[in-house]
C-alpha positions in Angstrom: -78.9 178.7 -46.0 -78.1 182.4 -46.0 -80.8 184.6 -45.1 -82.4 182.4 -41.8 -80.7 184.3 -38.8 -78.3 181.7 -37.0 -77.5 182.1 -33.0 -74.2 180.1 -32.9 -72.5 182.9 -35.2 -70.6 183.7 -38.3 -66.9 183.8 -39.7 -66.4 186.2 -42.2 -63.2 185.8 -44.4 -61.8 187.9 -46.6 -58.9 186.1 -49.4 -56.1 188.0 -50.3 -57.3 189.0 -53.5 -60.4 190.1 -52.3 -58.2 191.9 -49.7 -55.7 193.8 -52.6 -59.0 194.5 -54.8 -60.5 196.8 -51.7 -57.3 198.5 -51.1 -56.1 199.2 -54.7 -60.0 200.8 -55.4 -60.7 202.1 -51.8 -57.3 203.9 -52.2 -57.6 205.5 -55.9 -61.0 206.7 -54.8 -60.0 208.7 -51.5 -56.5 209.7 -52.7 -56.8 210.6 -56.6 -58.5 213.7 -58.3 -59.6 213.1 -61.6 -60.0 215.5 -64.8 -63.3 216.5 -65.8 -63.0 217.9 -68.7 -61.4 221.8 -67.7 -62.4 220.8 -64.2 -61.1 218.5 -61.4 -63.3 215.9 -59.6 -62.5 215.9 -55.9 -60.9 212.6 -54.2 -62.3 211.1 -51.3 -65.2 209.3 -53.1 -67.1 206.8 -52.0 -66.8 203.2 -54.4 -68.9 200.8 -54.6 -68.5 196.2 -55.6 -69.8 193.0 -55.1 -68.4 190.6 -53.2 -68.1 186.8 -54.4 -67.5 183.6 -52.8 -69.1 180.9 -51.1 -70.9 179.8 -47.3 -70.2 177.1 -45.2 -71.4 175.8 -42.1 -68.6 174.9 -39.9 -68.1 172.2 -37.4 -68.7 174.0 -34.7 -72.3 175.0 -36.1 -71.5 178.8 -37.4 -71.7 180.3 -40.8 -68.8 181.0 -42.9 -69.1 183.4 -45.8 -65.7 183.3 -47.6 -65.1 186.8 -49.8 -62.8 185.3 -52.1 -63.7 188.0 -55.2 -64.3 192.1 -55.3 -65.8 193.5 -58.8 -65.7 196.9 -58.6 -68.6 198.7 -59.9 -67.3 201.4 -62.7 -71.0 202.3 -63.8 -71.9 203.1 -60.2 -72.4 207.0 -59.4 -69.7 208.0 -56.5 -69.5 211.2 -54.1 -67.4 212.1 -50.8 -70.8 211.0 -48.9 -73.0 208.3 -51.5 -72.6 205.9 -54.1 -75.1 204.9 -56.3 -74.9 201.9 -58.1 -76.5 201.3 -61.6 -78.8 198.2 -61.4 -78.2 196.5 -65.1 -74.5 196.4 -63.6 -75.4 193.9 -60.9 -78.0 192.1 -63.6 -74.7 191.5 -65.6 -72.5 190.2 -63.4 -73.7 187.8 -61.5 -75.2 186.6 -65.2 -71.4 186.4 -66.4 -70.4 184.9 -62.9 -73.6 182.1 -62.8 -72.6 181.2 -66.4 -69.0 181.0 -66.6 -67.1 180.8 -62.3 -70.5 179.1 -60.6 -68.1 178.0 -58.4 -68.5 181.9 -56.5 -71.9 183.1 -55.2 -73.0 186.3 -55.1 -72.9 187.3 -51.1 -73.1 190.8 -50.9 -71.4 194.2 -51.9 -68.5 196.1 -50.7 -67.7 200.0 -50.5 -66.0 202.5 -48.7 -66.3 205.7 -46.4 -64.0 208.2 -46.5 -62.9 210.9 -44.2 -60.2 213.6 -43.8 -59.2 212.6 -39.9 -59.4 210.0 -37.4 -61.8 212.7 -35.4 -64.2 212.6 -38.8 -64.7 209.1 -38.3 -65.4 208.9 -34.8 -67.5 211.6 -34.6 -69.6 210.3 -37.6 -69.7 206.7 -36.5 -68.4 206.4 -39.8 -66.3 203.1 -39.5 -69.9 201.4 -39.5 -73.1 201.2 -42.1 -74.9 204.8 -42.3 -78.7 205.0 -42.1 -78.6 205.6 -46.2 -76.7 201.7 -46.6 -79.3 200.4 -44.2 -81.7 202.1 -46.2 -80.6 200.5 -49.4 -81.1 197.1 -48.5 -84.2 197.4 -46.9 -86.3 199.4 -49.5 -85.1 196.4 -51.7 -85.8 193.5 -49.8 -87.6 191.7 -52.3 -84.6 191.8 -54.8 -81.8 191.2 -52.4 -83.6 188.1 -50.8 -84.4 186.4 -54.0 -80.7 187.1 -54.7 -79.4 185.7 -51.2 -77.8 188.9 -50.3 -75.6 187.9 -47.0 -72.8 190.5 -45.9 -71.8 193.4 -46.5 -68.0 194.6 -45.9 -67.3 198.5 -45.7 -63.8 199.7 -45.8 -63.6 203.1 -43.6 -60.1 205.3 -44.9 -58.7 208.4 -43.4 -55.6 210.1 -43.3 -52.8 210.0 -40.6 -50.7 212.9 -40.1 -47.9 210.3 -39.3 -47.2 207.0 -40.6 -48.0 203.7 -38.2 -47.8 200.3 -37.6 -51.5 200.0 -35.6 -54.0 197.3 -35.7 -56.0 195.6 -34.5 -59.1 192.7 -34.4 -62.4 193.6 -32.3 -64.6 191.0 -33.6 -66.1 192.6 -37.0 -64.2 195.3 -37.0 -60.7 195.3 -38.2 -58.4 198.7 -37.6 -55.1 198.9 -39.8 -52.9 201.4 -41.3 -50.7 201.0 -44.3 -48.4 203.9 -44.4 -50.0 207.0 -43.0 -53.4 205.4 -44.2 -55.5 204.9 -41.6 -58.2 201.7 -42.4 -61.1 200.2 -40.4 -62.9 196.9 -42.6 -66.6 196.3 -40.8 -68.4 193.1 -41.5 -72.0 192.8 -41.7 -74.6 190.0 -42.1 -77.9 190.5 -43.1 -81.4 188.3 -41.2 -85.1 188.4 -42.2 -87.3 190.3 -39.8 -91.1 189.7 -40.7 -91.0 190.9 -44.1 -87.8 192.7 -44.7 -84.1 192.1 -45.4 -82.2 194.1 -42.6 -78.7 194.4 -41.3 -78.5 192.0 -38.2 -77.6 193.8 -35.1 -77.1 191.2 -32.8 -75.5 188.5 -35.0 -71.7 187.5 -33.4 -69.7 187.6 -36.2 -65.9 186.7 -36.4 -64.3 188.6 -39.0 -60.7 186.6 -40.4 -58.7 188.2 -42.9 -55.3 187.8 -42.5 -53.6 189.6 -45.8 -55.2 193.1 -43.5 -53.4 191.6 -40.3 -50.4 193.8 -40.7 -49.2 193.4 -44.1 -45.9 193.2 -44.7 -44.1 196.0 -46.5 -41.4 194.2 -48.5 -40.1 197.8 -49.4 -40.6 201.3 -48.0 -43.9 203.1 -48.8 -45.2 206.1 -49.8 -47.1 208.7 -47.8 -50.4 211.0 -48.7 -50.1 214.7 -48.0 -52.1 217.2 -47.7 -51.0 220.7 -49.8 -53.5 222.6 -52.0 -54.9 219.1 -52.5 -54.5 215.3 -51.5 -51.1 214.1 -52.9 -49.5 211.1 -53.1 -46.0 210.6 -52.9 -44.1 207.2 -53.9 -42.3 205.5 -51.7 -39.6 203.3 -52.7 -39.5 201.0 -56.4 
């Protein structure tokens, strides 16, 4: 299971916890500045998790990975363009999950790409995996294999200068907007090639995750402006 490349396709679903964990962390990151002592770290970082849940082989012969858990790494190293995560953190985990909730597997990691505009993105092909995430997994192949590491989700965030009701479902790719947040969630599946791990390129892969199809806003939300700095500003409570 897992790693052996399979023609017929995968599902990737994302649970609605999994869902609120990438939003709550891929939001704090890109809209928050935090003290450093006398000095102010700039937002729009980059975070880094691990992504948790199980893989079945459905009926109709594809895979399905279902994301049901998000840890979020807090020991991993985060800038506007890299994250670096610490490997005793991922040595850890998966020893507390295996032990305790061996009823998730370990399938991967999650993180985000930040950018100021819609025109960042698209000019940097940024709603996809960069050459440095490809990178990662490759140079480690040994590790990640013996690990069974399956998908990878990455959670693209920019800024609208209005708010909007937009989405939409091409396949892996998932475009939403939650306020004047503008959000693109990429799937990924990973297939050996002679003696590597790589990111598959050809693989058709369904992603489901219906908590990002629209969600509902129960009451009015805030919006992010842009001033001297990134602020946030509440919305209703």
């Amino acid at each position: 299971m897992g790693l052996d490349f399979n023609e017929k396709g995968y599902v990737i679903r994302v649970s609605e916890s999994a869902a609120i964990q990438m939003c709550l962390h891929g939001l704090e990151a890109y809209t928050i500045y935090r003290k450093a002592g006398r000095r102010h770290k700039e937002a729009m970082t980059e975070t880094f998790g691990l992504v948790w849940g199980h893989e079945v082989t459905q009926a109709d012969g594809r895979t399905l990975y279902s994301v049901d858990l998000v840890s979020m790494d807090i020991s991993a190293e985060f800038g506007k363009s890299f994250c670096r995560p610490y490997p005793e953190a991922f040595t850890l985990k998966k020893d507390i999950v295996t032990s305790f909730w061996p009823q998730y597997e370990f399938l991967g990691d999650f993180h985000t790409h930040p950018f100021k505009t819609i025109e960042d993105v698209v000019a940097s092909k940024g709603f996809s995996l960069s050459k440095e995430d490809k990178t990662y997994v490759q140079e480690a192949s040994d590790t990640w294999a013996r690990h069974n590491y399956r998908a990878c989700l990455v959670l693209t965030i920019s800024r609208l200068k209005r708010r909007s009701d937009f989405v939409s479902l091409n396949g892996n790719v998932l475009t939403f907007t939650m306020g004047n947040y503008r959000l693109w969630l990429h799937a990924h599946v990973t297939q050996r090639e002679n003696d590597s791990l790589i990111f598959s390129d050809t693989a058709d892969i369904e992603l489901y995750c219906p908590s990002f199809n629209g969600p509902d806003e129960y009451t009015k939300f805030g919006r992010l402006k842009k001033k001297t700095r990134l602020h946030y500003e509440p919305g209703e409570h």
